[in-house]
N, CA, C and O atoms as CSV, one atom per row, in Angstrom:
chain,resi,resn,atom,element,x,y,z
A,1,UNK,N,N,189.124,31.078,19.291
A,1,UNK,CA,C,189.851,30.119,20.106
A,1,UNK,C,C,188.922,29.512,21.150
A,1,UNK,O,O,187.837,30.066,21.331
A,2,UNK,N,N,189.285,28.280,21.950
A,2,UNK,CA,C,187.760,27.502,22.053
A,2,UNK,C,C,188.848,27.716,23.857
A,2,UNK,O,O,189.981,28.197,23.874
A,3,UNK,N,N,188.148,27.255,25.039
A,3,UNK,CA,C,188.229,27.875,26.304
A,3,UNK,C,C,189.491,27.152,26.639
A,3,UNK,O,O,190.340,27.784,27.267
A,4,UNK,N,N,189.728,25.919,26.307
A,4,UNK,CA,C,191.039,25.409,26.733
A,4,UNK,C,C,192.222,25.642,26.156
A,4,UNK,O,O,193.264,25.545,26.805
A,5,UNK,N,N,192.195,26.087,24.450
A,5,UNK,CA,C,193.074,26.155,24.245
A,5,UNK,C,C,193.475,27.927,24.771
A,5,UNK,O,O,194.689,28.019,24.953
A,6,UNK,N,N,192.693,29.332,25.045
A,6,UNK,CA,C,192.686,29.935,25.278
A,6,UNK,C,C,193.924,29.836,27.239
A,6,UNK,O,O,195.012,30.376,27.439
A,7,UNK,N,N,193.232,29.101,28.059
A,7,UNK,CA,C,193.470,28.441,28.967
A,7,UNK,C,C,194.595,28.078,29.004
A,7,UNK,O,O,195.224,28.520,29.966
A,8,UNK,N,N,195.360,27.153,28.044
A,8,UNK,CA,C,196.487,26.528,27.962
A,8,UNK,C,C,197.879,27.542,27.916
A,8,UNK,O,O,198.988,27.486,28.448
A,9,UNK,N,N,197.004,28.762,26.723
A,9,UNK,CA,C,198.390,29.729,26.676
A,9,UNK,C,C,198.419,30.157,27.874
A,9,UNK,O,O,199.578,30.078,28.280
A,10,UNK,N,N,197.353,30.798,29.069
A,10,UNK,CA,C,197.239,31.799,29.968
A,10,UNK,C,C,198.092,31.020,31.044
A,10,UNK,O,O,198.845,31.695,31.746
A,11,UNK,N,N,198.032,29.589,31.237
A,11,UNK,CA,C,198.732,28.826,31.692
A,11,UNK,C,C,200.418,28.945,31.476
A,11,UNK,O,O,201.249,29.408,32.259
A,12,UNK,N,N,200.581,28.455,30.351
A,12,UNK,CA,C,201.821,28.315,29.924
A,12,UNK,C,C,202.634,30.127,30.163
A,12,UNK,O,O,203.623,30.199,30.892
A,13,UNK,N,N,202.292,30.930,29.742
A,13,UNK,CA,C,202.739,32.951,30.262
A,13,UNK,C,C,202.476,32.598,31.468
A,13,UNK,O,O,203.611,32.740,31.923
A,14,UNK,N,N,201.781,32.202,32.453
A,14,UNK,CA,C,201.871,32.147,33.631
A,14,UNK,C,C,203.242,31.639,34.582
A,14,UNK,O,O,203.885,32.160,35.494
A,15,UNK,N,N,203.297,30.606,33.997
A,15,UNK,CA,C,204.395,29.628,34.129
A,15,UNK,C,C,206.243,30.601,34.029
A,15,UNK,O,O,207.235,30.791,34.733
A,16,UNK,N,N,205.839,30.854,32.989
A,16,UNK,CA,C,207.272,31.316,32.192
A,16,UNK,C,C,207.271,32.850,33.181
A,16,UNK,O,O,208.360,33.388,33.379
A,17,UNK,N,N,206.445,33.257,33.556
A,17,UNK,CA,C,206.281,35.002,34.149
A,17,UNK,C,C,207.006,33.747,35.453
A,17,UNK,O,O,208.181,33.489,35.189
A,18,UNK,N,N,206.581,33.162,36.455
A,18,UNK,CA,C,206.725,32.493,37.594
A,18,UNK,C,C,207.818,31.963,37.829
A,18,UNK,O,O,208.136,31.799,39.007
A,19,UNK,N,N,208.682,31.555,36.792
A,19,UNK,CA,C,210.371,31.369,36.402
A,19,UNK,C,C,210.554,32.470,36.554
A,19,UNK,O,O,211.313,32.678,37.500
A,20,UNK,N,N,210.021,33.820,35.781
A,20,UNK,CA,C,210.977,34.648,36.151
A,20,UNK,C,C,211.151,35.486,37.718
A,20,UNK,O,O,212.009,36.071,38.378
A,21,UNK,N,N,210.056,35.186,37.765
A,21,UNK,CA,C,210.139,35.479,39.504
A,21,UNK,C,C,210.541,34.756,40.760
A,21,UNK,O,O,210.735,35.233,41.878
A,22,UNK,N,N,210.616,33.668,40.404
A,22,UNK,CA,C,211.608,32.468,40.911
A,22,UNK,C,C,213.415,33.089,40.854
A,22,UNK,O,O,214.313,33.293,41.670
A,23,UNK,N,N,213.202,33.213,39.278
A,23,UNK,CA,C,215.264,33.422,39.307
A,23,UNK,C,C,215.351,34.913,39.460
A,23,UNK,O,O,216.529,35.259,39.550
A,24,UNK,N,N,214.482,35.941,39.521
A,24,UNK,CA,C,215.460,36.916,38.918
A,24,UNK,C,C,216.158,37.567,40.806
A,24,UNK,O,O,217.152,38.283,40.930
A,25,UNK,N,N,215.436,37.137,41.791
A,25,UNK,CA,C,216.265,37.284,43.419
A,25,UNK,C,C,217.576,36.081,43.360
A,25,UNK,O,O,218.545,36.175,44.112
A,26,UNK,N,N,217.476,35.338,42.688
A,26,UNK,CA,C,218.959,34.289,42.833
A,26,UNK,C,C,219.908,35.067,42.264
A,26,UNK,O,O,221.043,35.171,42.728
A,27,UNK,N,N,219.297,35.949,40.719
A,27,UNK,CA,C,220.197,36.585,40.191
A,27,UNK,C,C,220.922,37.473,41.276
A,27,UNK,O,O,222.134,37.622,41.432
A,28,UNK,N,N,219.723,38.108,42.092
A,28,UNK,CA,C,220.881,39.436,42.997
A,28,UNK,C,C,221.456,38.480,44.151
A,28,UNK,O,O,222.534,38.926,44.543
A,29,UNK,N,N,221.079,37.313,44.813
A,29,UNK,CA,C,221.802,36.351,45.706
A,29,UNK,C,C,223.503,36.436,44.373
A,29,UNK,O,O,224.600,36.861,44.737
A,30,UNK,N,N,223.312,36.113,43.485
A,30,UNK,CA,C,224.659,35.833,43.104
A,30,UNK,C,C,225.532,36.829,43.220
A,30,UNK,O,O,226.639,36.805,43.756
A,31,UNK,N,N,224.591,38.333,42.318
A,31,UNK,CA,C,225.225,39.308,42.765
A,31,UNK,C,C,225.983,39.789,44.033
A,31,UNK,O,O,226.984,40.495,43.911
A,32,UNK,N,N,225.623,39.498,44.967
A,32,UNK,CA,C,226.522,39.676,46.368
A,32,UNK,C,C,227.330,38.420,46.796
A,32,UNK,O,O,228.250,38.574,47.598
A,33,UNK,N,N,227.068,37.299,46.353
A,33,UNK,CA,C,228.055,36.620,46.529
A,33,UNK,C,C,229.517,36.764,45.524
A,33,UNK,O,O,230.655,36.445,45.870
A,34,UNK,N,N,228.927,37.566,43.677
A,34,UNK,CA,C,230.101,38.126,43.121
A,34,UNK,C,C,231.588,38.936,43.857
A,34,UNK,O,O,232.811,38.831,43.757
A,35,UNK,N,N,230.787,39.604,44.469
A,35,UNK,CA,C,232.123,40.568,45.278
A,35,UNK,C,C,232.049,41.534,44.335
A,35,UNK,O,O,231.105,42.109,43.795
A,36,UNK,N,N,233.771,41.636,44.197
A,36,UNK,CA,C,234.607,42.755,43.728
A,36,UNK,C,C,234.580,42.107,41.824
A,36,UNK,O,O,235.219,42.754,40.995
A,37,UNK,N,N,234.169,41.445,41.596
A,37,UNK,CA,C,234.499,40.508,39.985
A,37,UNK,C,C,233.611,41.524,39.311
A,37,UNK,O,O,232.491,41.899,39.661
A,38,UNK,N,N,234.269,41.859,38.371
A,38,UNK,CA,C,233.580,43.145,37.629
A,38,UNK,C,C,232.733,41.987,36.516
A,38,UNK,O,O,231.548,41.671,36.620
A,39,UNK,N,N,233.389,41.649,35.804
A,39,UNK,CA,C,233.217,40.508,34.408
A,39,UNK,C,C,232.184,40.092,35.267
A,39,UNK,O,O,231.274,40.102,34.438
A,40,UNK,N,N,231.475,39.617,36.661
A,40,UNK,CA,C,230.696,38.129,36.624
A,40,UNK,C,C,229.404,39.611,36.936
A,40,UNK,O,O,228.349,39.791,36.328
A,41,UNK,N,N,229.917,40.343,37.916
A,41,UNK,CA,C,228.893,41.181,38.261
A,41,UNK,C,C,228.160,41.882,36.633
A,41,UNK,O,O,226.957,42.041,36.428
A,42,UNK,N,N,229.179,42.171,35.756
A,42,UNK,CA,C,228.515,42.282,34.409
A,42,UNK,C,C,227.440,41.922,34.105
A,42,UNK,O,O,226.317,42.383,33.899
A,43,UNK,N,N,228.246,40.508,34.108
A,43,UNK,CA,C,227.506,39.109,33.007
A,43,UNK,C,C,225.846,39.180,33.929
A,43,UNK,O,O,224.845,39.546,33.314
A,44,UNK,N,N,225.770,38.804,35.348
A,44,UNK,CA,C,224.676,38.915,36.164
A,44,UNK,C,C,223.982,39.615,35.925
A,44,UNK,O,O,222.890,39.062,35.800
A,45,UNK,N,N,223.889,41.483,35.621
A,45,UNK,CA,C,223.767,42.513,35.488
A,45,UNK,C,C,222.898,42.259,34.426
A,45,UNK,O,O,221.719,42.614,34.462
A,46,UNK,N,N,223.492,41.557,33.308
A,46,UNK,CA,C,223.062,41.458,31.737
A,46,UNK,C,C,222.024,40.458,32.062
A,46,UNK,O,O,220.898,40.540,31.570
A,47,UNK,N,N,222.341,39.591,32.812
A,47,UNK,CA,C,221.091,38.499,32.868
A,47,UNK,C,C,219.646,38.889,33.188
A,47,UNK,O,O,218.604,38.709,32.558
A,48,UNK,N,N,219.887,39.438,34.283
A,48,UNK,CA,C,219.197,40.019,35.054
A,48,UNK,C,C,218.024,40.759,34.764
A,48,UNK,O,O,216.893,40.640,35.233
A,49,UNK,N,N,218.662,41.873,33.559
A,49,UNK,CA,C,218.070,42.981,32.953
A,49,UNK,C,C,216.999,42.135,31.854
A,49,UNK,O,O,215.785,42.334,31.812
A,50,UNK,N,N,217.786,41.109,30.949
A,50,UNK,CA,C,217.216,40.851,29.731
A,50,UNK,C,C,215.394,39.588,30.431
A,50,UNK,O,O,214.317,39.335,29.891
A,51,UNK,N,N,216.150,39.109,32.077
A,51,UNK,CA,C,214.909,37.897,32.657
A,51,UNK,C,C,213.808,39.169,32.932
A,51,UNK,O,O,212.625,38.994,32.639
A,52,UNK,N,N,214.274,40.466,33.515
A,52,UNK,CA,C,213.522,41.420,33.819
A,52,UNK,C,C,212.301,41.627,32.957
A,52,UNK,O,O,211.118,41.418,33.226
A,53,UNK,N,N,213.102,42.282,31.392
A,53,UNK,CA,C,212.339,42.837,30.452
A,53,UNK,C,C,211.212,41.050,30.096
A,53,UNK,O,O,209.982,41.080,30.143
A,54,UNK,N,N,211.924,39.873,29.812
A,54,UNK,CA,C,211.231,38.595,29.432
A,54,UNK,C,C,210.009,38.840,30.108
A,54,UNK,O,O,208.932,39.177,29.617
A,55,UNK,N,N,210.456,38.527,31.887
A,55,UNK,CA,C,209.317,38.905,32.998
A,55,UNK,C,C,207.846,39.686,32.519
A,55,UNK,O,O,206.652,39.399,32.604
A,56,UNK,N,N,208.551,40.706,32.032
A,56,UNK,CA,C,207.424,41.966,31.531
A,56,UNK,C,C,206.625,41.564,30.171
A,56,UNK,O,O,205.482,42.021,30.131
A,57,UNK,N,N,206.987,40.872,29.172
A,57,UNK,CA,C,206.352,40.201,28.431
A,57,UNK,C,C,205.776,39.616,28.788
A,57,UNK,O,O,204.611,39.998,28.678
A,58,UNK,N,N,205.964,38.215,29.517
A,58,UNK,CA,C,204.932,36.834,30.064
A,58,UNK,C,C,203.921,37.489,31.011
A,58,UNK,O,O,202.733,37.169,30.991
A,59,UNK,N,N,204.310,38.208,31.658
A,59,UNK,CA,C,202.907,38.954,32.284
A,59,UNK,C,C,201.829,39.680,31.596
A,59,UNK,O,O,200.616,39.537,31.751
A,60,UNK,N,N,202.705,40.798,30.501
A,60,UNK,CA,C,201.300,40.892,29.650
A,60,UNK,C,C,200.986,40.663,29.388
A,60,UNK,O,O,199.824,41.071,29.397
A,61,UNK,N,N,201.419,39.301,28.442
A,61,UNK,CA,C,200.579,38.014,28.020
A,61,UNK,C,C,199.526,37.315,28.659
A,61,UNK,O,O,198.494,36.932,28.108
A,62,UNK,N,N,199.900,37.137,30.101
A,62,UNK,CA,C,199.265,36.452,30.912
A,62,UNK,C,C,198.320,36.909,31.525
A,62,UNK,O,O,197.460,36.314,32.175
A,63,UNK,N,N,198.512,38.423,31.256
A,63,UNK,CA,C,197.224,39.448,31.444
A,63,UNK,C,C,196.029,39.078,30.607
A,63,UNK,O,O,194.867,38.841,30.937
A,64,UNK,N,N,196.849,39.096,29.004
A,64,UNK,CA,C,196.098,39.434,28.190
A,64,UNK,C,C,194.902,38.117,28.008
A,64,UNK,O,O,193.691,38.315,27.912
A,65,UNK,N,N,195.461,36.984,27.992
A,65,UNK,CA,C,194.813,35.875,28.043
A,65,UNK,C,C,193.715,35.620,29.114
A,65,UNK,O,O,192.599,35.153,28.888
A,66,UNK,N,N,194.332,36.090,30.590
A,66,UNK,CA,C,193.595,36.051,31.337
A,66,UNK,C,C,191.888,36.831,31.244
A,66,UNK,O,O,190.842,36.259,31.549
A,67,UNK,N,N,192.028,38.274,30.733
A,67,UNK,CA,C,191.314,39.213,30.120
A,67,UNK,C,C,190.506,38.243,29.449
A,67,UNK,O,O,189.417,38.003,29.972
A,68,UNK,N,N,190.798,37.658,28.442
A,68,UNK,CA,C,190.311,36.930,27.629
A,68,UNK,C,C,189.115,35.875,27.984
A,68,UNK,O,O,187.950,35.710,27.620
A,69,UNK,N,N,189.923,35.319,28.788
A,69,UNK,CA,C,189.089,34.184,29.806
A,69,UNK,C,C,188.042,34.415,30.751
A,69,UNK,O,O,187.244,33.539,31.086
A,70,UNK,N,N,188.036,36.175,31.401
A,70,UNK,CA,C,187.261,36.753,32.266
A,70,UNK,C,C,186.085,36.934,31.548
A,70,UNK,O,O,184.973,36.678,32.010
A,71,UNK,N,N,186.367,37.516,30.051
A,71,UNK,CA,C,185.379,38.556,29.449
A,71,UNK,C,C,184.747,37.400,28.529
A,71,UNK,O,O,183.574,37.639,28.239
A,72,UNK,N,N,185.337,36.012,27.920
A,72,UNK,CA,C,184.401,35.407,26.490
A,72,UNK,C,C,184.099,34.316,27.690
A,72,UNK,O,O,183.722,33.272,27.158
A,73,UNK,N,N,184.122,34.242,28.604
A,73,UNK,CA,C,184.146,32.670,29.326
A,73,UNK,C,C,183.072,33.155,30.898
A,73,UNK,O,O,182.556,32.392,31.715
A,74,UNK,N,N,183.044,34.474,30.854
A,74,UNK,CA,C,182.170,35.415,31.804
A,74,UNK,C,C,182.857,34.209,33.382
A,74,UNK,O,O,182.061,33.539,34.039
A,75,UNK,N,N,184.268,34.209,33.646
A,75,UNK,CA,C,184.909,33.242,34.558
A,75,UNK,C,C,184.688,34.592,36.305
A,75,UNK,O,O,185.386,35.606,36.318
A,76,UNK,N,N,183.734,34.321,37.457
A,76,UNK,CA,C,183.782,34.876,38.225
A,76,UNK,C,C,183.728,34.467,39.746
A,76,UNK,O,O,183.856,33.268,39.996
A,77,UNK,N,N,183.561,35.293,40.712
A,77,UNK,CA,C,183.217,34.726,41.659
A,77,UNK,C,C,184.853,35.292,43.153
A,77,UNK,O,O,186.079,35.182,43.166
A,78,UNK,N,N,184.136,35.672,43.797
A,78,UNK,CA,C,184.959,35.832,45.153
A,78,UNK,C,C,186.671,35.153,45.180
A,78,UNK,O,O,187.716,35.680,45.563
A,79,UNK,N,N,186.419,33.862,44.634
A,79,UNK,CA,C,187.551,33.414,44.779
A,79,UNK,C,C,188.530,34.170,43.602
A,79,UNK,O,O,189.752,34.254,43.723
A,80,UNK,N,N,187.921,34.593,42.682
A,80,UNK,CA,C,189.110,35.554,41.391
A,80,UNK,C,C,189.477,36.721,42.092
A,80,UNK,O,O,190.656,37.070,42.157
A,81,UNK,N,N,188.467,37.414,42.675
A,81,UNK,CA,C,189.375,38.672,43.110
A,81,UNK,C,C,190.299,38.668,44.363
A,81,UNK,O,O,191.016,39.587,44.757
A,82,UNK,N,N,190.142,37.555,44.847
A,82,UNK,CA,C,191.117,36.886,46.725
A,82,UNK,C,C,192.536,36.710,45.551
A,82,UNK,O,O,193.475,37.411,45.929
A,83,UNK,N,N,192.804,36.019,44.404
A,83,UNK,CA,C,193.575,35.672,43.448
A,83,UNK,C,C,194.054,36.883,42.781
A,83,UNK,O,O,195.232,37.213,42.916
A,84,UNK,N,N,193.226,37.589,42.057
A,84,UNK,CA,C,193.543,38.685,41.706
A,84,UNK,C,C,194.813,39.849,42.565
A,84,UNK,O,O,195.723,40.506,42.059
A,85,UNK,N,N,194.328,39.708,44.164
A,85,UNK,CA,C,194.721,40.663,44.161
A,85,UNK,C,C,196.215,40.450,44.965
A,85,UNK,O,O,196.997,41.344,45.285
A,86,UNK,N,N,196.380,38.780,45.219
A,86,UNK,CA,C,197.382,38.107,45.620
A,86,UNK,C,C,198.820,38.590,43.930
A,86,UNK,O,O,199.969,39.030,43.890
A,87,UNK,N,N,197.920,38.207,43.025
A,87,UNK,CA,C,198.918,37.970,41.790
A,87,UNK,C,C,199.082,39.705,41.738
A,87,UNK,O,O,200.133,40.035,41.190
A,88,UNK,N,N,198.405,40.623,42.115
A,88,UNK,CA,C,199.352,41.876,42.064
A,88,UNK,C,C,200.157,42.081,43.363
A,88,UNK,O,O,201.239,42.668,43.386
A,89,UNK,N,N,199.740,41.720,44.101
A,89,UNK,CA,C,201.018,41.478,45.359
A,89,UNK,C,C,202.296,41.163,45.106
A,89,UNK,O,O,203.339,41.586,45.605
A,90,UNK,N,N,201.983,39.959,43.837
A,90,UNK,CA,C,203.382,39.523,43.362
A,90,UNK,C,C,203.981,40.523,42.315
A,90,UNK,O,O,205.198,40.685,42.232
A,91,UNK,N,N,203.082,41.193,41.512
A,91,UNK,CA,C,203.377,41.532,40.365
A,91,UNK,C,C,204.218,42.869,41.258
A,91,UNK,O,O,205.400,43.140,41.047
A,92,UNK,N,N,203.492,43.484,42.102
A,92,UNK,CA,C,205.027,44.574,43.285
A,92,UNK,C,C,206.062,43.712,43.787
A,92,UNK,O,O,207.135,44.278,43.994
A,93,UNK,N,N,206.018,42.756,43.978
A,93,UNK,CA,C,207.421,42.593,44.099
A,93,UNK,C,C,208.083,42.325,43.445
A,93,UNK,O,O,209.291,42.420,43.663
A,94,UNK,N,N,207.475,41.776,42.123
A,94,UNK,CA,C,208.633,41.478,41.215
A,94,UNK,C,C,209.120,42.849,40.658
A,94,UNK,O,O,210.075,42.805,39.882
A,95,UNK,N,N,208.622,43.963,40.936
A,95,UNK,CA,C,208.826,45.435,40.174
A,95,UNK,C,C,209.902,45.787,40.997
A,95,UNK,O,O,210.970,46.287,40.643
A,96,UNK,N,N,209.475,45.438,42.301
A,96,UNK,CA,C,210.372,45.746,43.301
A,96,UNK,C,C,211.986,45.272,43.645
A,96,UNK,O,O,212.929,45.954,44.044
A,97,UNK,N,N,211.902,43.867,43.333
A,97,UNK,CA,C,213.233,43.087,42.912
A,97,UNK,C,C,213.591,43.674,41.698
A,97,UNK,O,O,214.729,44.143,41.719
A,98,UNK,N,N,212.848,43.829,40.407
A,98,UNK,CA,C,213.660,44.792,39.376
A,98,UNK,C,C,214.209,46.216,39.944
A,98,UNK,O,O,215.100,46.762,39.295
A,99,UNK,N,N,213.889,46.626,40.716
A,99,UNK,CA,C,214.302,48.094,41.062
A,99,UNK,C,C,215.853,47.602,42.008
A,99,UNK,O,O,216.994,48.010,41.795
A,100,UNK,N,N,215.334,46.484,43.207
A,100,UNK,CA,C,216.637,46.268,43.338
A,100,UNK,C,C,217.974,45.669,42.287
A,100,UNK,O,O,219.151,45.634,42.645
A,101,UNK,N,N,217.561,45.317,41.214
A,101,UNK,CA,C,218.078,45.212,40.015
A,101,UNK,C,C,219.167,45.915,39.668
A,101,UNK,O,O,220.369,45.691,39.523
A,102,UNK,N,N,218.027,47.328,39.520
A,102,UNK,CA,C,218.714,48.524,38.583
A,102,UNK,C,C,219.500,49.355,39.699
A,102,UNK,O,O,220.275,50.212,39.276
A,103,UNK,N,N,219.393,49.207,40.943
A,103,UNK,CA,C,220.270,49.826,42.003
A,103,UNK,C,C,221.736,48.996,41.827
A,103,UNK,O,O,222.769,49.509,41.397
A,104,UNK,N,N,221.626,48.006,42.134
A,104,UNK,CA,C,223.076,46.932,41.876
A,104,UNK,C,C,223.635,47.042,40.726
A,104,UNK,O,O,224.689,46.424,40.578
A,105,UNK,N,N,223.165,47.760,39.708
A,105,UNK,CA,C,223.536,47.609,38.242
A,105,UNK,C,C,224.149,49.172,38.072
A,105,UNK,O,O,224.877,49.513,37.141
A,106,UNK,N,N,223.752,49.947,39.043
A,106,UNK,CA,C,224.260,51.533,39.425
A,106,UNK,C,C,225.648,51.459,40.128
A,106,UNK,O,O,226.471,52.366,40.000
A,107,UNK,N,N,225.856,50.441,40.810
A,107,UNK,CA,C,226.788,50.185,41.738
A,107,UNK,C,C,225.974,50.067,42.628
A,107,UNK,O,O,226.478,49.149,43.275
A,108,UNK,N,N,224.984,50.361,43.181
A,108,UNK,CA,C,224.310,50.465,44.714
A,108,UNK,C,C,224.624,49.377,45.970
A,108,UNK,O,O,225.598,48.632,45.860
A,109,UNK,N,N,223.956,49.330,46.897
A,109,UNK,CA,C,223.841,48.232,47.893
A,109,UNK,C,C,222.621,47.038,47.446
A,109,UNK,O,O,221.670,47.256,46.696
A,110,UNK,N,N,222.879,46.002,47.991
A,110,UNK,CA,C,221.478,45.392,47.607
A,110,UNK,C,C,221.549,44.425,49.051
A,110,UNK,O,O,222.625,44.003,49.476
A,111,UNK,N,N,220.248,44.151,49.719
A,111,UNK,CA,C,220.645,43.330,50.960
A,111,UNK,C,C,221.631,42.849,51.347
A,111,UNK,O,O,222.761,43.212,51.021
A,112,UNK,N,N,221.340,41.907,52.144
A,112,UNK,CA,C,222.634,41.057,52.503
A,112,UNK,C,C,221.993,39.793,52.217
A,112,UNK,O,O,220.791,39.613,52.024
A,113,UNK,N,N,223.138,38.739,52.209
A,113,UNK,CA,C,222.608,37.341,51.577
A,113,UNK,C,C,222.066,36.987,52.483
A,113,UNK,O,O,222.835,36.032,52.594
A,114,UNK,N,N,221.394,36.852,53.315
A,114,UNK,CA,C,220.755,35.981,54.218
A,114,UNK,C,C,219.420,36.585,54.065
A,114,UNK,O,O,218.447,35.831,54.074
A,115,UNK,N,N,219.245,37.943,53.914
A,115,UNK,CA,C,217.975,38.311,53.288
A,115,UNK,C,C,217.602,38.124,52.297
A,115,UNK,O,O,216.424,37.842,52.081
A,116,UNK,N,N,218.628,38.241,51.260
A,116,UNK,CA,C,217.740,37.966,49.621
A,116,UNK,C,C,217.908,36.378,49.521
A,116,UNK,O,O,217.783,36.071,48.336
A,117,UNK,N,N,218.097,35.478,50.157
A,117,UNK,CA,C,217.900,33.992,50.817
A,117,UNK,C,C,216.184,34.121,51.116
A,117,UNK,O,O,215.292,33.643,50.416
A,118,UNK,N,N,216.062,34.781,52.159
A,118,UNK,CA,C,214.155,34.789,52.443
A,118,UNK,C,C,213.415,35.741,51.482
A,118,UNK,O,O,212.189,35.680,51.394
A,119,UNK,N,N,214.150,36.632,50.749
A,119,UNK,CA,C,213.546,37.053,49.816
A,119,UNK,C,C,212.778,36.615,48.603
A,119,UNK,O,O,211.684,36.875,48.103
A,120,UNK,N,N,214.079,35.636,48.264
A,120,UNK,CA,C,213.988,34.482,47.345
A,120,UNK,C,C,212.736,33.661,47.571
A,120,UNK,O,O,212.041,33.167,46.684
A,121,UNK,N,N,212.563,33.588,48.741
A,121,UNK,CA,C,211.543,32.368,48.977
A,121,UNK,C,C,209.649,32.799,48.883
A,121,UNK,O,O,208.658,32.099,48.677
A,122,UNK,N,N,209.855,34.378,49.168
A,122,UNK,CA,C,208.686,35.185,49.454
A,122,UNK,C,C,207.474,34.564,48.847
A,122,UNK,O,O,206.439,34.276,49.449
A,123,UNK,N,N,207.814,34.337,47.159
A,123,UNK,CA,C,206.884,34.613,46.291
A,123,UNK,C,C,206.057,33.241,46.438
A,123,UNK,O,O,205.044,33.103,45.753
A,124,UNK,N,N,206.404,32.382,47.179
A,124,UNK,CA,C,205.654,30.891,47.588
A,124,UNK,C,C,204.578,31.206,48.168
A,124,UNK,O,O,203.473,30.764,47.854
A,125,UNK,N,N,204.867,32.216,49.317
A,125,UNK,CA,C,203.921,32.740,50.317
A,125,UNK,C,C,202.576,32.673,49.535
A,125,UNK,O,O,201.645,31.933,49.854
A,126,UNK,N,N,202.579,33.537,48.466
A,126,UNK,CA,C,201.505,34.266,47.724
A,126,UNK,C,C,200.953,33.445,46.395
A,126,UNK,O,O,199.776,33.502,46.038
A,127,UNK,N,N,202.000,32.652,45.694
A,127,UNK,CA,C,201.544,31.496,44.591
A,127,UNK,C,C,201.096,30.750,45.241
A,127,UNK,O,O,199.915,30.696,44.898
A,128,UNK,N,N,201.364,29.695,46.464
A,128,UNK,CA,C,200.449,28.708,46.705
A,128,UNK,C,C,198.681,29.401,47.365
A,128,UNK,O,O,197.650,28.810,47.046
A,129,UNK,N,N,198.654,30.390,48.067
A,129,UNK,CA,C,197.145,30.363,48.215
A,129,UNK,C,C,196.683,31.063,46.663
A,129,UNK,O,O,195.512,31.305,46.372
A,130,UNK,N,N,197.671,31.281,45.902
A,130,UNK,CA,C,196.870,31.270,44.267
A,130,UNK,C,C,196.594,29.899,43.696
A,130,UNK,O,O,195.449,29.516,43.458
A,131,UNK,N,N,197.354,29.388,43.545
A,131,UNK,CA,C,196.777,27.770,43.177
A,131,UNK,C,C,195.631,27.418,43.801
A,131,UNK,O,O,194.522,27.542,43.282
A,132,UNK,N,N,195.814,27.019,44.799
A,132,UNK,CA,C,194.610,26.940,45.910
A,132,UNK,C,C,193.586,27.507,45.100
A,132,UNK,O,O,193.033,26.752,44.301
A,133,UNK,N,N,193.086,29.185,45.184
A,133,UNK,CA,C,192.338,28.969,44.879
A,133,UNK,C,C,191.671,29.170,43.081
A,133,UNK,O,O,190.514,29.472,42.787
A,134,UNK,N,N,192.712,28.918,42.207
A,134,UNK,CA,C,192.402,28.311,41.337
A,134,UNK,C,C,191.740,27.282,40.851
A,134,UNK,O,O,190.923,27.369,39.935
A,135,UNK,N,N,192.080,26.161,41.485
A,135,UNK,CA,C,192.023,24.947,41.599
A,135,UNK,C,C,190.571,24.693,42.535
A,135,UNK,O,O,189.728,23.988,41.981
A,136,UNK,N,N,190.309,25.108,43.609
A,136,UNK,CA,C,189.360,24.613,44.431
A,136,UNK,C,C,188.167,25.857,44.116
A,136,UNK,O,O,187.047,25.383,44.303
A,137,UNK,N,N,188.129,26.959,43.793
A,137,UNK,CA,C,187.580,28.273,43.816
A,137,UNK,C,C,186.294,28.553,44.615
A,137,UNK,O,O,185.179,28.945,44.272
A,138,UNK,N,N,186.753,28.269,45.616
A,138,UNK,CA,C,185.743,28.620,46.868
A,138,UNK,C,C,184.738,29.466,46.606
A,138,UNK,O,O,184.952,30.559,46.081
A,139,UNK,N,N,183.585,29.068,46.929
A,139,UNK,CA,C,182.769,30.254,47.238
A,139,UNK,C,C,182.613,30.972,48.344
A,139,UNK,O,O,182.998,32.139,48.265
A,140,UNK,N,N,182.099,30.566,49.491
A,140,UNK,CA,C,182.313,30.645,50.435
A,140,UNK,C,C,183.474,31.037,51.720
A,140,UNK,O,O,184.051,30.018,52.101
A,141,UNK,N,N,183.838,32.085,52.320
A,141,UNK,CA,C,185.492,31.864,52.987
A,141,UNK,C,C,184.859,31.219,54.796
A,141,UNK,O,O,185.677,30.920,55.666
């Protein structure tokens, strides 16, 4: 496979992992706005679980490609590991929103909406100085 098209998939699993970390905190925002509705808290429950497990695919993928790109493309430099270690920052919280997942899916507590509101928003924090430095890949800080 030649560097872009290699590139294109690592892109595209990137993308689809980044949806799922986008929706799967709206999922538990809905969850507490459900209430007492057994049927919707279900249906949520089910969503939730199946964006979870998706989640866990597009990341290994996006591992795997990435791997790919490090090791045949020898891709390095200060700015990958500032990136690197941002995208496992994310990769705990998205483990972490799955755990609040599987607590709500126990019956448990899960925040309150005004928190999983800024919760929701977290993962911006940490994708935009990844773009950044994707895109610009500093040498220098």
């Amino acid at each position: 496979m030649t560097y872009f098209a290699i590139k294109t998939l690592h892109l595209l699993f990137v993308m689809s992992w980044i949806a799922a970390v986008f929706y799967l905190p709206r999922i538990l925002l809905n969850l507490v706005q459900a209430g007492d509705h057994a049927a919707v808290r279900e249906r949520l429950v089910l969503m939730g679980r199946r964006l979870y497990g998706f989640g866990h695919v597009m990341f290994g993928l996006t591992t795997i490609f990435g791997v790919v790109l490090w090791v045949q493309f020898r891709i390095t430099g200060p700015w990958l590991h500032a990136k690197l270690s941002l995208v496992i920052l994310l990769f705990v919280y998205y483990v972490w929103i799955g755990a609040l997942l599987k607590r709500a899916a126990k019956g448990g507590g899960l925040p309150s909406e005004r928190a999983l509101r800024w919760i929701n928003e977290a993962p911006l924090l940490l994708i935009i100085p990844v773009i950044y430095l994707v895109i610009a890949k500093p040498t220098m800080w």
